[in-house]
FIKOLZA-1660 file (N, C-alpha, C; in steps of 0.1 Angstrom, whole numbers, plus 5000, padded with zeros to 4 digits):
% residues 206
   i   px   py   pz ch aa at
   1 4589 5565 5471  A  X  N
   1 4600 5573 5476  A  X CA
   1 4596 5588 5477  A  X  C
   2 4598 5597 5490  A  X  N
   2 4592 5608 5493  A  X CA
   2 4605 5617 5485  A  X  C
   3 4600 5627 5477  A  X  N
   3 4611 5636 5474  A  X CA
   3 4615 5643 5481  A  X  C
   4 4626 5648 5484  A  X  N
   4 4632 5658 5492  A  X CA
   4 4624 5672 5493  A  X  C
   5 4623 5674 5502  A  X  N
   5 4619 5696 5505  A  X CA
   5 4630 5700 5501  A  X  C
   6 4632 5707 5490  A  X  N
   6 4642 5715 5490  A  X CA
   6 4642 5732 5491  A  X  C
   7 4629 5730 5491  A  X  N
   7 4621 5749 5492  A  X CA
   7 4633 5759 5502  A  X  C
   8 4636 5750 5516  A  X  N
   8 4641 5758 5528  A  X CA
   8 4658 5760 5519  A  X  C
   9 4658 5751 5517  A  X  N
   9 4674 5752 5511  A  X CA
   9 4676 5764 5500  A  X  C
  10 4663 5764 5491  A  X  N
  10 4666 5776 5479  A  X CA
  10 4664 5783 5484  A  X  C
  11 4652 5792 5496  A  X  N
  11 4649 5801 5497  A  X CA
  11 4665 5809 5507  A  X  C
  12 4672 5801 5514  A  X  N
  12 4682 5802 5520  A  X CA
  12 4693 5806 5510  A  X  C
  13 4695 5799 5504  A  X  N
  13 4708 5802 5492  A  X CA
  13 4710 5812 5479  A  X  C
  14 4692 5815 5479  A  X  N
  14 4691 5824 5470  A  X CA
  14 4690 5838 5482  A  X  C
  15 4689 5837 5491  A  X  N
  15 4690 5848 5504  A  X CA
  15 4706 5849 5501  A  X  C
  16 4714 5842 5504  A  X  N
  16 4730 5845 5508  A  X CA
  16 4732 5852 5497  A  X  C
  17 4730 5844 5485  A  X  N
  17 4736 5849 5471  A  X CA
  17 4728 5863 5466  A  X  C
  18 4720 5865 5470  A  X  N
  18 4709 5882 5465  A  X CA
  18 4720 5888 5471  A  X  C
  19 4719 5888 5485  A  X  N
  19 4730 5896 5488  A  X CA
  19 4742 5903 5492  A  X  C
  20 4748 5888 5484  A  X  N
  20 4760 5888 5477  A  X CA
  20 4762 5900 5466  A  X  C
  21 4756 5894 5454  A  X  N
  21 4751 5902 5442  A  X CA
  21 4749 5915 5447  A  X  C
  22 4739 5917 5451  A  X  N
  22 4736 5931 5458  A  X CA
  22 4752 5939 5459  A  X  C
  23 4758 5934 5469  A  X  N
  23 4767 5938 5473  A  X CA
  23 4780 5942 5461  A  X  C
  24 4782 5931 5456  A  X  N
  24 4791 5931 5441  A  X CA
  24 4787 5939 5432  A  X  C
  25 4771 5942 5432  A  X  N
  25 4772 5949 5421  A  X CA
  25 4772 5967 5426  A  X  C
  26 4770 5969 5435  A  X  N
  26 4775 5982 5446  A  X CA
  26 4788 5985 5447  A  X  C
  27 4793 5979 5451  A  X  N
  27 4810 5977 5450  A  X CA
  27 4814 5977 5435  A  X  C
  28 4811 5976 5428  A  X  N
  28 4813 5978 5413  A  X CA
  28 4812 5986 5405  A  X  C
  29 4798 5994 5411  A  X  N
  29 4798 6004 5404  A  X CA
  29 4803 6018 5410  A  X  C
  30 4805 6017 5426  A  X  N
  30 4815 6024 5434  A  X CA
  30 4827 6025 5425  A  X  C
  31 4834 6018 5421  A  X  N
  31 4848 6013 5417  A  X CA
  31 4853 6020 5398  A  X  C
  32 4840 6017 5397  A  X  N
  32 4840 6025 5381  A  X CA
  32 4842 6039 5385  A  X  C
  33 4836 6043 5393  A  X  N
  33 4830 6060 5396  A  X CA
  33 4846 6064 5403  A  X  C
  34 4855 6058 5414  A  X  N
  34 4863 6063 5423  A  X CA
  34 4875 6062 5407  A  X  C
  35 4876 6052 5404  A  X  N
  35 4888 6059 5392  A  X CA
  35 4886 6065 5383  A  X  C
  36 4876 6068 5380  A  X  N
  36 4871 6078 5367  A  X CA
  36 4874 6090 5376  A  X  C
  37 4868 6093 5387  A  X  N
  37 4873 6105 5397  A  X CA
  37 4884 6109 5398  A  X  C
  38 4894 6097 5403  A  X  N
  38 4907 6096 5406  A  X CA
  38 4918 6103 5390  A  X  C
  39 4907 6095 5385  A  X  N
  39 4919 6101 5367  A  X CA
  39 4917 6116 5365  A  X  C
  40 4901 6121 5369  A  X  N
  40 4901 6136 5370  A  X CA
  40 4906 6146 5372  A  X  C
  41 4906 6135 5388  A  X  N
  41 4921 6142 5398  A  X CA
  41 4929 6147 5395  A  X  C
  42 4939 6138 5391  A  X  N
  42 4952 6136 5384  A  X CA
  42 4952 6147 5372  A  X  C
  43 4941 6142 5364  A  X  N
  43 4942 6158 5357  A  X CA
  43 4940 6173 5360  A  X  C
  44 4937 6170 5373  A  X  N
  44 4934 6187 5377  A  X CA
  44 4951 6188 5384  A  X  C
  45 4952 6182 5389  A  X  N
  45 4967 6182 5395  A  X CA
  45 4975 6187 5388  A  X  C
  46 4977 6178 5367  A  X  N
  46 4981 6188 5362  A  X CA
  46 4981 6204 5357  A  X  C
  47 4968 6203 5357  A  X  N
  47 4966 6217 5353  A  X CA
  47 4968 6226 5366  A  X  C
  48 4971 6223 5376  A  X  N
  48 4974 6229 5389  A  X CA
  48 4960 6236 5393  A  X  C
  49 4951 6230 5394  A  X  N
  49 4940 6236 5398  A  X CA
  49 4934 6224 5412  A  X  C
  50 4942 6230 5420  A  X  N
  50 4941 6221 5436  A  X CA
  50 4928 6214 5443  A  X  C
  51 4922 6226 5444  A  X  N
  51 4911 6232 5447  A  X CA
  51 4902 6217 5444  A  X  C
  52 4897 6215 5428  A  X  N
  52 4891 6205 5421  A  X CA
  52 4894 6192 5424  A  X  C
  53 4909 6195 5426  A  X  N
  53 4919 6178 5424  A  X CA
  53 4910 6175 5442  A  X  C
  54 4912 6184 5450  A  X  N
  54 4907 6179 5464  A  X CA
  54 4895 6179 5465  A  X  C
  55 4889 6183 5457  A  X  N
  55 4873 6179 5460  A  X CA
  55 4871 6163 5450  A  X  C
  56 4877 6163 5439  A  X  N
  56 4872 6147 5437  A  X CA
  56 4881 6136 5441  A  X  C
  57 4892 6138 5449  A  X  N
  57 4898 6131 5455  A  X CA
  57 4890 6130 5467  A  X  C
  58 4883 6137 5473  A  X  N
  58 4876 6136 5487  A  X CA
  58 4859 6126 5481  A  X  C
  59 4854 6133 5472  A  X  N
  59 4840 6123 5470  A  X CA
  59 4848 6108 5467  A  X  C
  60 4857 6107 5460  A  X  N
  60 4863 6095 5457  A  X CA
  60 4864 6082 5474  A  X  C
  61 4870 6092 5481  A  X  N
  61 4875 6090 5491  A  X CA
  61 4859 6080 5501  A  X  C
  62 4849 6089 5504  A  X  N
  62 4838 6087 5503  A  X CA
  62 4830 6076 5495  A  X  C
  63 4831 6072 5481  A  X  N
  63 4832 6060 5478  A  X CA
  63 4838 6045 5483  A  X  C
  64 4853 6053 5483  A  X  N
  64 4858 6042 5492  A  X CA
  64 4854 6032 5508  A  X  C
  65 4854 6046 5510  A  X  N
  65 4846 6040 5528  A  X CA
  65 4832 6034 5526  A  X  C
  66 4824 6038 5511  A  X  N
  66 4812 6030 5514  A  X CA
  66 4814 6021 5507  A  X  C
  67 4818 6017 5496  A  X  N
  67 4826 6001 5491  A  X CA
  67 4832 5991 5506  A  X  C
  68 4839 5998 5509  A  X  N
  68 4840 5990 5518  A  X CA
  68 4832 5984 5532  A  X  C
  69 4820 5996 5534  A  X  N
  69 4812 5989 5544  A  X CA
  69 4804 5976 5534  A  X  C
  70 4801 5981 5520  A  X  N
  70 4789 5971 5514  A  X CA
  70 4798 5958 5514  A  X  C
  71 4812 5958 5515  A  X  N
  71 4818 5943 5509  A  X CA
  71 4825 5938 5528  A  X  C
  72 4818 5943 5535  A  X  N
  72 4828 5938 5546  A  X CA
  72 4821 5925 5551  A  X  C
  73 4806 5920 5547  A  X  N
  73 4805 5909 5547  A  X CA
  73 4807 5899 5541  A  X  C
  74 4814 5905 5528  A  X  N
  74 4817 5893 5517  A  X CA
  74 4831 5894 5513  A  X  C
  75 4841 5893 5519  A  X  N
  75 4855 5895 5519  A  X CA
  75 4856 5889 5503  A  X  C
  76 4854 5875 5499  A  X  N
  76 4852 5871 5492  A  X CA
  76 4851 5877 5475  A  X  C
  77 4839 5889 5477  A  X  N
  77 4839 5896 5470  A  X CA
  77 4845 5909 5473  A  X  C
  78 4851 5910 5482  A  X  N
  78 4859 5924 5486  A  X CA
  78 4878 5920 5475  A  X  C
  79 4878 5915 5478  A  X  N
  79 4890 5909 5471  A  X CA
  79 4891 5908 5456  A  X  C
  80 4884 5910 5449  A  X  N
  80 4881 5904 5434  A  X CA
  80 4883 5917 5426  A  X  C
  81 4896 5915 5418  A  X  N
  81 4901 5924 5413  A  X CA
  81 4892 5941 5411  A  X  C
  82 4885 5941 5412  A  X  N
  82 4879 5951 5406  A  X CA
  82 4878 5963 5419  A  X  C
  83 4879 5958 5431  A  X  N
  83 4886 5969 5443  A  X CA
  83 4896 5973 5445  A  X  C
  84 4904 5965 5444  A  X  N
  84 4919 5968 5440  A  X CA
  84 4925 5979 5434  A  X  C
  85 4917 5972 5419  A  X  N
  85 4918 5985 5411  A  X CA
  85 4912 5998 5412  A  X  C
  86 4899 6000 5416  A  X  N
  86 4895 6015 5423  A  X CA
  86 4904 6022 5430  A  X  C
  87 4909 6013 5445  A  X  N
  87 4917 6018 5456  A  X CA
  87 4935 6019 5449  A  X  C
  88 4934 6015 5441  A  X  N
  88 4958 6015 5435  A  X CA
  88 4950 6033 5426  A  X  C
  89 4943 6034 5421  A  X  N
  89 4940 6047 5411  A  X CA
  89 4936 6059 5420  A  X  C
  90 4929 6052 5432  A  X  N
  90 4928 6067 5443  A  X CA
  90 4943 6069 5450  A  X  C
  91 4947 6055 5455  A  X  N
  91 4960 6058 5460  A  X CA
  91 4970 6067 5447  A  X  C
  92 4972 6060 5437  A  X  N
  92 4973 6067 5432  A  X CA
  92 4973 6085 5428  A  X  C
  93 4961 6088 5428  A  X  N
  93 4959 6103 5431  A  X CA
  93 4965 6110 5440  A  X  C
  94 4962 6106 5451  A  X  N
  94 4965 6111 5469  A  X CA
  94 4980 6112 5468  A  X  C
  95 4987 6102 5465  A  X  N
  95 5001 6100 5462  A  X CA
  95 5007 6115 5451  A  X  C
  96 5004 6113 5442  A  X  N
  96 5004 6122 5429  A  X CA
  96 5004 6134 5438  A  X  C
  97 4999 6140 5441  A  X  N
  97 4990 6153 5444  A  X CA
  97 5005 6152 5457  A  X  C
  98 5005 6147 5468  A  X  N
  98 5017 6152 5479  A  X CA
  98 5028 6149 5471  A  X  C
  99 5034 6141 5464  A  X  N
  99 5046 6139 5458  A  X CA
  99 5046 6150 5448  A  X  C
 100 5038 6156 5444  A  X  N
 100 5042 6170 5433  A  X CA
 100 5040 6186 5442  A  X  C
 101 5037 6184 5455  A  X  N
 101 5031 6193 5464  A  X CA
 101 5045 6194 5471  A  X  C
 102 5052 6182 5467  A  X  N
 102 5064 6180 5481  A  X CA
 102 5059 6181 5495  A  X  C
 103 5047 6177 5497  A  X  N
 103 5044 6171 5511  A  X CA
 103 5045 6158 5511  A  X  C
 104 5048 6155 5535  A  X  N
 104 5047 6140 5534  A  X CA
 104 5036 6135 5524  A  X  C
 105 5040 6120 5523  A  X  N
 105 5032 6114 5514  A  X CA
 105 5020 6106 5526  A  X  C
 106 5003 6104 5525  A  X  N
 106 5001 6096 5531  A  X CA
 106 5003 6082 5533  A  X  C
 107 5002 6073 5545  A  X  N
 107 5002 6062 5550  A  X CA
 107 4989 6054 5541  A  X  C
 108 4993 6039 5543  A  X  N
 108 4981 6032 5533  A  X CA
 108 4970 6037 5546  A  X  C
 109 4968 6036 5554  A  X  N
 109 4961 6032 5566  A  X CA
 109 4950 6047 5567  A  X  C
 110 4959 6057 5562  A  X  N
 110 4954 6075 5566  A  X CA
 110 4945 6075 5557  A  X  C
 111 4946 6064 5542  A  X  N
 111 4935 6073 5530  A  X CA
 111 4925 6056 5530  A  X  C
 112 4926 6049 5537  A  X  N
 112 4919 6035 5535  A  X CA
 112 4922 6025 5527  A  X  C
 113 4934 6024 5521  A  X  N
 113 4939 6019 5508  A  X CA
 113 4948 6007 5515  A  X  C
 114 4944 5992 5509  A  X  N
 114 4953 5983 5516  A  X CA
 114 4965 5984 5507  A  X  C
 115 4980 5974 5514  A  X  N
 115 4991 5979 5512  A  X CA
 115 4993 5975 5496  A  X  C
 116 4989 5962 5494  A  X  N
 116 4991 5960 5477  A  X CA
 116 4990 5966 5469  A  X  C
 117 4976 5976 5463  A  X  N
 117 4971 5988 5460  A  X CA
 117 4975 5999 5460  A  X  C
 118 4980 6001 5471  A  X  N
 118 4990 6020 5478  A  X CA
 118 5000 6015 5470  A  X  C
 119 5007 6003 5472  A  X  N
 119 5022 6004 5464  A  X CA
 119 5025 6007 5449  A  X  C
 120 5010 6000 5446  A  X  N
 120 5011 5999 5427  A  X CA
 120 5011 6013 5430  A  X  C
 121 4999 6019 5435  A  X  N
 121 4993 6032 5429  A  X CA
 121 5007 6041 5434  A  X  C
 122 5013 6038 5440  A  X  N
 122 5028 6046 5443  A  X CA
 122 5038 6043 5429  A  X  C
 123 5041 6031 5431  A  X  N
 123 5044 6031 5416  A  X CA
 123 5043 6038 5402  A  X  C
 124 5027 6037 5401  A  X  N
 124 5025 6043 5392  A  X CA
 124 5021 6057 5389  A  X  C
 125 5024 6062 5400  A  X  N
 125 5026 6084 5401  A  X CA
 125 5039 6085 5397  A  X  C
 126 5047 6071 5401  A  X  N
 126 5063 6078 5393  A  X CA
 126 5058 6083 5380  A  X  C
 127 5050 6078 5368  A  X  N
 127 5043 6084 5356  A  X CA
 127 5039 6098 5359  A  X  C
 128 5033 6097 5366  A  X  N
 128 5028 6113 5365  A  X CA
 128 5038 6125 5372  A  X  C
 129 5045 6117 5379  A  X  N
 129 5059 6128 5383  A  X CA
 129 5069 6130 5372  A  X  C
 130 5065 6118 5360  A  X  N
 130 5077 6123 5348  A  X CA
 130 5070 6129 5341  A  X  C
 131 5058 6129 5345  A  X  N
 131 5048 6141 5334  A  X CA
 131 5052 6159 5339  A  X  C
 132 5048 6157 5353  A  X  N
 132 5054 6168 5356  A  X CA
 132 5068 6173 5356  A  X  C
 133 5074 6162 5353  A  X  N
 133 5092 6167 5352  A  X CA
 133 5096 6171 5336  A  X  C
 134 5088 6169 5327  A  X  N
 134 5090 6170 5314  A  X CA
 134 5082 6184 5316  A  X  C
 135 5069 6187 5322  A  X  N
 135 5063 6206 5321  A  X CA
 135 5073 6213 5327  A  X  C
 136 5081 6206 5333  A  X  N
 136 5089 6214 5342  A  X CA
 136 5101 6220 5332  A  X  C
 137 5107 6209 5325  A  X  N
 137 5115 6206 5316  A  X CA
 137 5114 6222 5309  A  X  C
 138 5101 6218 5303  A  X  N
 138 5098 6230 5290  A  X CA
 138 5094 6245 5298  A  X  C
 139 5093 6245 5307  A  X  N
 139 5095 6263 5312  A  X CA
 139 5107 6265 5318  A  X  C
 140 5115 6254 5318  A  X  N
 140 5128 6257 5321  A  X CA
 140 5130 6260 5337  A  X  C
 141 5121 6256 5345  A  X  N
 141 5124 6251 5360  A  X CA
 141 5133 6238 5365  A  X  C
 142 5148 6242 5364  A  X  N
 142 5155 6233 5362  A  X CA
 142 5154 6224 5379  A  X  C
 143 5149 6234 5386  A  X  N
 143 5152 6228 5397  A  X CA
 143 5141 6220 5405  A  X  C
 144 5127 6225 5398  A  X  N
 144 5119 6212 5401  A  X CA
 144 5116 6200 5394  A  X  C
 145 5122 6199 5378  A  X  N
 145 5122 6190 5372  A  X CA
 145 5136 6177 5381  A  X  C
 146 5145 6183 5385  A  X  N
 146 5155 6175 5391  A  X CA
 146 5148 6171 5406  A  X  C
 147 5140 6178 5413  A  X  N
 147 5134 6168 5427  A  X CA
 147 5121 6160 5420  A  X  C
 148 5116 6165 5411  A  X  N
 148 5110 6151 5403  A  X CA
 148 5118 6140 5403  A  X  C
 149 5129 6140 5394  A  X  N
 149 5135 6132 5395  A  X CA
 149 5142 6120 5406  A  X  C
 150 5148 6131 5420  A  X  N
 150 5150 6125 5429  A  X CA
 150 5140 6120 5436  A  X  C
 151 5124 6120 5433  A  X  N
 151 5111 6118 5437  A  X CA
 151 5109 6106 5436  A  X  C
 152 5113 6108 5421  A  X  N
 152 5108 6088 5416  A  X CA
 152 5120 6080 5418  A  X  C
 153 5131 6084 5420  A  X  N
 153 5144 6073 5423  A  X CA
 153 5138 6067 5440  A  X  C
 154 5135 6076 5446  A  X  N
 154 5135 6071 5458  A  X CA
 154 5125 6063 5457  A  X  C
 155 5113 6067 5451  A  X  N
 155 5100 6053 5451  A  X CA
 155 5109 6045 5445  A  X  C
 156 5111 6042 5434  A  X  N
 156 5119 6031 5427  A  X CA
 156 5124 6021 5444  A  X  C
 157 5134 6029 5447  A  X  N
 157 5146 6020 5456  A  X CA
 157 5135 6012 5467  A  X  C
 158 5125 6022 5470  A  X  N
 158 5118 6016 5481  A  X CA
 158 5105 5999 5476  A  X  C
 159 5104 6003 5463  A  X  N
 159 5095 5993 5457  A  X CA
 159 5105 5980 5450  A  X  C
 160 5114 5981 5445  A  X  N
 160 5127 5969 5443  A  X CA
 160 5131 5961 5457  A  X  C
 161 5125 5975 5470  A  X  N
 161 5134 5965 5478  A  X CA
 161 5122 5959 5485  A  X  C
 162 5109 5959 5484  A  X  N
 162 5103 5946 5485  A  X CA
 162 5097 5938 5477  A  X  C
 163 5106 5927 5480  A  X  N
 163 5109 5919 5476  A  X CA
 163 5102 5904 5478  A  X  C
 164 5087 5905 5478  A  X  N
 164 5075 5895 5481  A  X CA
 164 5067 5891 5465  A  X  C
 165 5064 5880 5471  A  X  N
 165 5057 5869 5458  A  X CA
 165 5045 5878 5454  A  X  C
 166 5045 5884 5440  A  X  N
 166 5032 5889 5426  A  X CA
 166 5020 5886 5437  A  X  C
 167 5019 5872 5441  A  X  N
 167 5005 5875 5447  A  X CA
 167 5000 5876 5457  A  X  C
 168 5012 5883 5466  A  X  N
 168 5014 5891 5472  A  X CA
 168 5009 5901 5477  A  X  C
 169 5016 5911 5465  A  X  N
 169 5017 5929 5462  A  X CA
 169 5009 5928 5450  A  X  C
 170 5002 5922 5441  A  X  N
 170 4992 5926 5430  A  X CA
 170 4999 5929 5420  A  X  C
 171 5011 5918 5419  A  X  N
 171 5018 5923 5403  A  X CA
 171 5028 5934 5407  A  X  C
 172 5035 5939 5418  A  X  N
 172 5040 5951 5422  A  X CA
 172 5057 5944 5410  A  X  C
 173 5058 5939 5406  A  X  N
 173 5075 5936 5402  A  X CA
 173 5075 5942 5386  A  X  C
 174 5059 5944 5385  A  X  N
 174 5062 5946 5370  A  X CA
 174 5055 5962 5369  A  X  C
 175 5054 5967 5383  A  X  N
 175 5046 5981 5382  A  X CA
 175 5061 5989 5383  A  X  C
 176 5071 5978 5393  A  X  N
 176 5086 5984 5395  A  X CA
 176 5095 5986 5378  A  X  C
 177 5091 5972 5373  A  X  N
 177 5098 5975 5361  A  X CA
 177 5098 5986 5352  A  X  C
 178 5083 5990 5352  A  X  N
 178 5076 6000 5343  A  X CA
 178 5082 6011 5349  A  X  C
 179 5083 6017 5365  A  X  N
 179 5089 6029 5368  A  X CA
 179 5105 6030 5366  A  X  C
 180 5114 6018 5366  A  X  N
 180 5124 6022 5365  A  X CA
 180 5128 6022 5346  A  X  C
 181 5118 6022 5338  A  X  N
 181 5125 6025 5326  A  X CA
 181 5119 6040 5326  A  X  C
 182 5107 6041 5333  A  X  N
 182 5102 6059 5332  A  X CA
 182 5118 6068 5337  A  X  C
 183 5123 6063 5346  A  X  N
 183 5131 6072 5350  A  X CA
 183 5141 6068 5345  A  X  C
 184 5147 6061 5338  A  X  N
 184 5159 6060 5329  A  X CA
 184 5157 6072 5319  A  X  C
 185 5144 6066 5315  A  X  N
 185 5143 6082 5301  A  X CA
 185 5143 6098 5307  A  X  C
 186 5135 6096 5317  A  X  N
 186 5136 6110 5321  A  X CA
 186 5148 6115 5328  A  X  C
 187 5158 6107 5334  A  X  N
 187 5172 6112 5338  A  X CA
 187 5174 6116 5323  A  X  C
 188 5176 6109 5314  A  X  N
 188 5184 6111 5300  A  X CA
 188 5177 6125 5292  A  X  C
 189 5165 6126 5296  A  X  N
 189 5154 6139 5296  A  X CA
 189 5164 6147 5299  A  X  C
 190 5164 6150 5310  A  X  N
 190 5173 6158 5321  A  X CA
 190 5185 6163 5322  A  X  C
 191 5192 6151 5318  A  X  N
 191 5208 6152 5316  A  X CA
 191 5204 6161 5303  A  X  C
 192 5199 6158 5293  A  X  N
 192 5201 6165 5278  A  X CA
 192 5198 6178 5280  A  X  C
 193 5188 6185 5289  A  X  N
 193 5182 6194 5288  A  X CA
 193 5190 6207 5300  A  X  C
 194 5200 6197 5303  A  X  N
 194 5214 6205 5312  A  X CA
 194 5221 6210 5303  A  X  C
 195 5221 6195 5298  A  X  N
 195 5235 6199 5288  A  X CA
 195 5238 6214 5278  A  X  C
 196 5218 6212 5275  A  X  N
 196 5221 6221 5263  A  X CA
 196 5221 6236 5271  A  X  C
 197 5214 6240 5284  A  X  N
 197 5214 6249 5286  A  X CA
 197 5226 6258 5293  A  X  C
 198 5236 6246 5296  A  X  N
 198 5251 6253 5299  A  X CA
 198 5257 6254 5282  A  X  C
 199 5253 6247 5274  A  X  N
 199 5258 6251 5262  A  X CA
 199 5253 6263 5256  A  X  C
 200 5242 6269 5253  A  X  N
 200 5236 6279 5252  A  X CA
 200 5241 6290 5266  A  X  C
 201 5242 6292 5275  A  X  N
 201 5246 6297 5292  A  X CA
 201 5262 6304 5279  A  X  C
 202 5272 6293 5276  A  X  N
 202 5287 6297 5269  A  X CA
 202 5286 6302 5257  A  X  C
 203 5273 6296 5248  A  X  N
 203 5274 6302 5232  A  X CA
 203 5272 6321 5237  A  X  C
 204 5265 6318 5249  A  X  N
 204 5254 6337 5249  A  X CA
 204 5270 6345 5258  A  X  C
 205 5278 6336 5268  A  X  N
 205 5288 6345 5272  A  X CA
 205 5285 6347 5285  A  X  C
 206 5270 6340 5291  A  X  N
 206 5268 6341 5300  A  X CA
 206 5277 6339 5316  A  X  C
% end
């Protein structure tokens, strides 16, 4: 009995699969780098230092576009949680940064971010808009702590109302959950933080 050649078949399969791997492991380490960036961001946002927040939101950005040429032949591995999560933490940023700027917000399409990803990462800047509504809180800018507020009600209304299967939107029903208890505390933030200051406003005679 003649054994089979199987030389043409390995040297073939270990071709597809090199670079495959190749590619996954590119896309991976892209993906570590864009939200470590992205969380930078975010903290330069806080500290209101723009400037920074737009320059590692931009290399981040740059990441992205090359993640995505290394995975466009392997959808397969373009899909696998771990892009996802890069692009919901940059959307994230991008979001963050116009929702506290009070500019339009970008389109998923304008920063490269597919829609499942933009949504969480919209989701989850309602957090950082209650971060900002609470600094707001404590220097007593009553009136940007309250368009905070009206900031994240409106993401809230727009992410409850779609209304598509977890696997879907990437788990988006439980990114909605998590924003609407942020904003229950932070209204109650808010309301308290009225209260006391018309009550202090009548103790002074104001």
């Amino acid at each position: 009995m003649v054994r089979p050649d199987l030389q043409p078949l390995s040297t073939a399969v270990r071709r597809d699969l090199d670079d495959k791997y190749a590619a996954r492991e590119a896309g991976l380490a892209n993906s570590r780098r864009i939200i470590r960036l992205s969380a930078n961001a975010i903290r330069a946002l806080h500290r209101d230092e723009g400037d920074r927040a737009e320059q590692l939101m931009a290399e981040a950005a740059g990441l992205v576009t090359e993640t995505e040429a290394a995975l466009a032949a392997h959808p397969d591995v373009r899909h696998v949680g771990f892009v996802s999560d890069a692009t919901k933490e940059y959307a994230e940023a991008r979001l963050t940064a116009a929702l506290c700027a009070g500019e339009p917000i970008p389109l998923p399409a304008e920063i490269g971010v597919d829609a499942a990803p933009y949504l969480n990462g919209l989701g989850e800047a309602v957090g950082e808009m209650r971060r900002r509504l609470l600094d707001k809180l404590r220097v007593g800018d009553m009136d940007e702590a309250e368009r905070m507020l009206e900031g994240m009600e409106t993401i809230f209304e727009l992410l409850a109302d779609l209304d598509y299967p977890d696997g879907m939107t990437g788990g988006l029903r439980r990114t909605t959950d998590v924003a609407r208890a942020l904003i229950e505390r932070s209204r109650a933030d808010l309301t308290t933080t009225v209260v006391q200051e018309r009550l202090r406003h009548q103790l002074a005679g104001d």
